[in-house]
C-alpha positions in Angstrom: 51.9 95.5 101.3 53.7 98.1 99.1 51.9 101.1 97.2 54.6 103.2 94.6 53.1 106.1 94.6 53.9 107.8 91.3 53.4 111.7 90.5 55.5 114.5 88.9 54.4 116.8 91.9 56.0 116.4 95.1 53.7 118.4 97.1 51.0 115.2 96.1 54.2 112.7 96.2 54.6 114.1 100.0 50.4 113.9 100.8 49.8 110.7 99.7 53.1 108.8 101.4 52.1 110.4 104.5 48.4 109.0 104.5 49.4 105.9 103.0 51.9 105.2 105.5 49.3 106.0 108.1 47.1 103.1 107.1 49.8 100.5 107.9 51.4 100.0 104.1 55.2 100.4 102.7 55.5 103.5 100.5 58.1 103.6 97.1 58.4 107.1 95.8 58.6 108.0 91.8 58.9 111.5 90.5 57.7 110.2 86.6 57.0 107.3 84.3 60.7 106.3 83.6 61.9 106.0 87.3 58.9 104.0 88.2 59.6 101.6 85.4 62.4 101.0 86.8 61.7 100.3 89.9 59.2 97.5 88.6 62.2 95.7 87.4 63.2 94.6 90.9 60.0 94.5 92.8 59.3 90.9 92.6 55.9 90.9 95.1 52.4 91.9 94.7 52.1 96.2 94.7 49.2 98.5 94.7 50.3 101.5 92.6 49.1 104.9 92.5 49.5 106.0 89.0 49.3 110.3 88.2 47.3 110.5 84.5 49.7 113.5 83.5 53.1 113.0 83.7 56.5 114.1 81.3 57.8 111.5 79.0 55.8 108.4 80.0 52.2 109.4 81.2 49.8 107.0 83.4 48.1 106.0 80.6 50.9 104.6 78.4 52.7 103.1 81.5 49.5 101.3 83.0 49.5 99.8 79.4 53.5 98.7 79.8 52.3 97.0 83.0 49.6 95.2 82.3 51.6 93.8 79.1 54.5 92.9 80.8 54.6 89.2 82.7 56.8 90.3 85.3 54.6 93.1 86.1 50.9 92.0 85.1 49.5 91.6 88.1 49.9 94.9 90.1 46.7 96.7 91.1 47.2 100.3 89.4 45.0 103.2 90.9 45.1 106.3 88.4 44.7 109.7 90.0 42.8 112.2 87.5 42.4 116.1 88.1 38.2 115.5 87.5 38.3 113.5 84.1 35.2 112.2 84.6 34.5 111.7 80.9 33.2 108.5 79.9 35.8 108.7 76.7 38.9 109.0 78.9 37.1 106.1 81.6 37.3 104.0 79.0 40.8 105.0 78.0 42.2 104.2 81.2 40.5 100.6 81.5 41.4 99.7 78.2 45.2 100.3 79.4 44.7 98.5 82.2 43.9 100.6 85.2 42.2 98.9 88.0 41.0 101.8 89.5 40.1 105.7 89.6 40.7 108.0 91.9 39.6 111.8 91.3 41.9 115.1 92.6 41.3 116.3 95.0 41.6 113.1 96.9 39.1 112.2 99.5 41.4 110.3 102.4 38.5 108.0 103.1 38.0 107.3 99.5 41.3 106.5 99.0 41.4 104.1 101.8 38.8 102.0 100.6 40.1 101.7 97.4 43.6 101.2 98.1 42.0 98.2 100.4 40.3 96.5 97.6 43.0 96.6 96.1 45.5 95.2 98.9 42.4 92.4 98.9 42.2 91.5 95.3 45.9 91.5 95.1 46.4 88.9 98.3 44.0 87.3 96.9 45.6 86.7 93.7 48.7 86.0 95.3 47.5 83.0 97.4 45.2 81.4 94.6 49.0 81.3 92.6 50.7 79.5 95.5 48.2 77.2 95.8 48.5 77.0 92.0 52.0 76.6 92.2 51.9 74.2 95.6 49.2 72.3 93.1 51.4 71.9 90.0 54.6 70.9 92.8 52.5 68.2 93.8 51.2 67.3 90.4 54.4 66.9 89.3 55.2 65.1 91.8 52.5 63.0 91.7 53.7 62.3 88.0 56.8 61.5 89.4 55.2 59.2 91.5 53.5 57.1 89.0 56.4 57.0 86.8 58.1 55.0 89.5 55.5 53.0 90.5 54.8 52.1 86.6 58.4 51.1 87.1 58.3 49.1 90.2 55.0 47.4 88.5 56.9 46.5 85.7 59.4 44.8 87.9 57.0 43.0 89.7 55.4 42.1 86.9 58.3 40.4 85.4 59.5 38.5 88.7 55.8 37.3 88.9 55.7 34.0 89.0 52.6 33.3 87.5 51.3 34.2 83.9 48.8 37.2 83.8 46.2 35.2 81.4 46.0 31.9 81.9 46.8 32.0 85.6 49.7 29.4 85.3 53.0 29.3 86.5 55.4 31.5 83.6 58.2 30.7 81.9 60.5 32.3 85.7 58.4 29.9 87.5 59.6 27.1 84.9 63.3 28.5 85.3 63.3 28.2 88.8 61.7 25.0 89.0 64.5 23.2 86.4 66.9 24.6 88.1 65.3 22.9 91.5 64.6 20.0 90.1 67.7 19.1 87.5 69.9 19.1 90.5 66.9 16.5 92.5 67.4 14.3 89.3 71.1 14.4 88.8 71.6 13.4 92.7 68.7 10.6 92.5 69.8 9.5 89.2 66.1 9.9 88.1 64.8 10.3 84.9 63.5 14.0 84.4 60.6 14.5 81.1 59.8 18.2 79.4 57.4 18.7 77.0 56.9 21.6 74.9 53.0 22.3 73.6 52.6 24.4 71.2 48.5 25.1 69.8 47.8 23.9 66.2 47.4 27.0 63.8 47.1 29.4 66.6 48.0 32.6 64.2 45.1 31.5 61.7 43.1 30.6 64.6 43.7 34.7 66.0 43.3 36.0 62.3 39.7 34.3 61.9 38.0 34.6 65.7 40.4 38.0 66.8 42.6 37.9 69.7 39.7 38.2 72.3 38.7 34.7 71.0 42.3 33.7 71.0 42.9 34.4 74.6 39.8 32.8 75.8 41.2 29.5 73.5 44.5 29.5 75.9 42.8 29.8 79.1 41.0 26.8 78.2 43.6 24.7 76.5 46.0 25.9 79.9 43.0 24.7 82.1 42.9 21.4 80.5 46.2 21.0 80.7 47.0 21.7 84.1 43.4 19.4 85.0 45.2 16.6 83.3 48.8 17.4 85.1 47.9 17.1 88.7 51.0 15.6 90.5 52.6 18.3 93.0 56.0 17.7 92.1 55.1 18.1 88.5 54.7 21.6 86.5 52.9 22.9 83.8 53.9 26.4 82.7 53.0 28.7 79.8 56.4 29.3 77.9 55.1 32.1 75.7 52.4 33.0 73.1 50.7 29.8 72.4 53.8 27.5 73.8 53.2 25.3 77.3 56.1 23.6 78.9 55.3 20.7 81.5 58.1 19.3 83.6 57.9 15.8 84.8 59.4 14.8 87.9 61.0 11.2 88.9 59.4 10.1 84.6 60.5 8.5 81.9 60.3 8.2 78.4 57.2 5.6 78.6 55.3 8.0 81.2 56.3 11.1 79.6 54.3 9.4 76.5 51.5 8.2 78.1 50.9 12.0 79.2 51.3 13.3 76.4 48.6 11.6 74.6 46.6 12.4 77.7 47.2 16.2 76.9 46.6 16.0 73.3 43.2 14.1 73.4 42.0 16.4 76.3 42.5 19.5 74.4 40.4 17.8 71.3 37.7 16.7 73.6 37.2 20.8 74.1 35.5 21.0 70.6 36.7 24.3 70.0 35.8 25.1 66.6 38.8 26.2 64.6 38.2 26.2 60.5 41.7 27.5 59.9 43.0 24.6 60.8 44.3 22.3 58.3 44.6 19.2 60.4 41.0 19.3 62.4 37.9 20.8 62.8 38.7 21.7 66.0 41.8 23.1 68.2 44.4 20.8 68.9 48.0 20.8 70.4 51.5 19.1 68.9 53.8 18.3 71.6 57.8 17.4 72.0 58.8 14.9 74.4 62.4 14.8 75.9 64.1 12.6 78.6 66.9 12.4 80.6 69.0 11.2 83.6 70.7 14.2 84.2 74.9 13.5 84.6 77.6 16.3 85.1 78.4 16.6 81.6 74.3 17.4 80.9 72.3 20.4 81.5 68.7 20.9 81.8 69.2 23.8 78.1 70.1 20.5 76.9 66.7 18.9 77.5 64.5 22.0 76.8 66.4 22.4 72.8 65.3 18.3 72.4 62.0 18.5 73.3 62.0 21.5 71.3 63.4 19.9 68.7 60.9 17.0 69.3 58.2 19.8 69.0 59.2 20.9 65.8 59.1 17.3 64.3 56.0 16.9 65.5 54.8 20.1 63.6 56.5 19.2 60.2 55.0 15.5 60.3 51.6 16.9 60.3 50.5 18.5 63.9 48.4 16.7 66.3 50.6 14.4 67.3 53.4 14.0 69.6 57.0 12.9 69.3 59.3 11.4 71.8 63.0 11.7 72.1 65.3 9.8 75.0 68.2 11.8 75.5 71.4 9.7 75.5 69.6 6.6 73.5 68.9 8.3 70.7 65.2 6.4 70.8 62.3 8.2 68.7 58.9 7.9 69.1 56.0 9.3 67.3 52.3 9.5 67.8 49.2 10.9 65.9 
């Protein structure tokens, strides 16, 4: 460890570097107040610093007060050498600038060896406790960096999950994917292929009078009785979005896409849950949009998801609760409530 031993007499300059250097530290030499601020400019390590009280121009006092103020330089361990002021008043002077340390003239060797290794303690101390500051804010901000991605990668995930996070359905990707399976299964079969779209009765009123706690408890259950009452394998029921299903129908036509329907619509009235905004029941019920097709090469599956859609929103405008049917490519209309 360095001590900058700093006294306008060389005689002491010359004593002190040679006792210093004999207990195993690096000596720097300054002649007054002004060289040895200086020299703090480029020292960028811990330093013990033996500091003379009376010096020309800057004296120990004023620059153990520029050290202690200055960031670069706050956390040297300054030692002030006094010729016998063992005044309380000038004690306190020197603490209140800063000093660390006394040390009276003449200078005791052994004295001077203890204290110069409390300070080469408190300063390695300090210097450790920052690195593992410092190695503790790297790995904090790492660690920040860390969870940044992984909030990312989560968010990824969570959008090529293929299952809805309330309900515990299949999503709308799981309803993509299995269209664009099953479209292709129809148009090479020549089978009939049935969507419906279910959208929950008054849903925003029912939210604005029970809260959305109550709200998301109503779609588990209306997405459970559902999916009960949809059991084939090669079927799917999927929760579109907000309080929109979409079941997909394999190898069914307009007749059996019906006969579901009502199915659905009296299961989710048979759950009696109370809903007094509704303007159409006492209780929660669902409007649905039936659409067929037989797929061709001119058709997509868009095609069928906008008519049952459609079908939905007919259903809505005629009074909710009900269902109505559309057969793609006959034009044939059914309605039912």
């Amino acid at each position: 460890m360095k001590v900058l031993i700093i006294d306008d007499e060389k005689s002491i300059r010359t004593i002190l570097s040679e006792m210093v250097q004999h207990w195993g530290y690096e000596v720097v030499l300054a002649a007054d107040g002004e060289s040895a601020w200086k020299i703090f400019q480029v020292i960028n390590e811990p330093i013990i610093v033996l500091l003379d009280w009376v010096m020309p121009g800057i004296d120990g006092v004023e620059l153990c007060r520029r050290l202690k103020q200055s960031e670069k330089t706050a956390h040297t361990y300054v030692i002030i050498l006094t010729a016998k002021r063992s005044d309380v008043e000038d004690v306190v002077i020197g603490f209140d600038a800063g000093a660390d340390d006394f040390v009276t003239k003449p200078i005791d060797p052994r004295e001077l060896s203890c204290r110069l290794s409390v300070g080469r303690r408190i300063l390695t101390y300090q210097h450790d406790l920052e690195q593992r500051n410092a190695t503790l804010q790297e790995t904090t901000r790492v660690m920040e960096n860390v969870m940044r991605e992984l909030q990312v990668v989560n968010g990824k995930l969570k959008e090529l999950s293929l299952e809805d996070e309330l309900t515990g359905i299949p999503n709308r990707r799981s309803l993509e994917n299995y269209l664009a399976r099953e479209w292709w299964h129809a148009l090479r079969e020549k089978e009939a292929l049935t969507f419906i779209m279910v959208d929950v009765d008054f849903f925003k009123f029912y939210n604005d009078t029970y809260g959305h706690p109550a709200g998301d408890e109503c779609l588990k259950k209306v997405a459970a009785i559902l999916a009960e009452n949809v059991k084939r394998s090669s079927d799917i029921i999927t929760r579109y979005g907000g309080e929109e299903f979409a079941i997909v129908l394999h190898a069914t036509d307009s007749a059996g896409g019906q006969k579901v329907a009502e199915k659905l619509r009296l299961a989710v009235e048979s759950l009696a849950i109370l809903n007094k905004a509704s303007k159409v029941s006492p209780y929660v019920t669902i409007s649905l949009g039936i659409a067929t097709i037989i797929p061709d090469i001119n058709s997509s599956y868009e095609t069928l998801k906008k008519e049952a859609d459609d079908a939905l929103y007919q259903a809505k405008r005629e009074g909710r609760n009900r269902w109505v049917a559309i057969d793609v490519g006959r034009g044939a209309c059914s309605v039912k409530g």
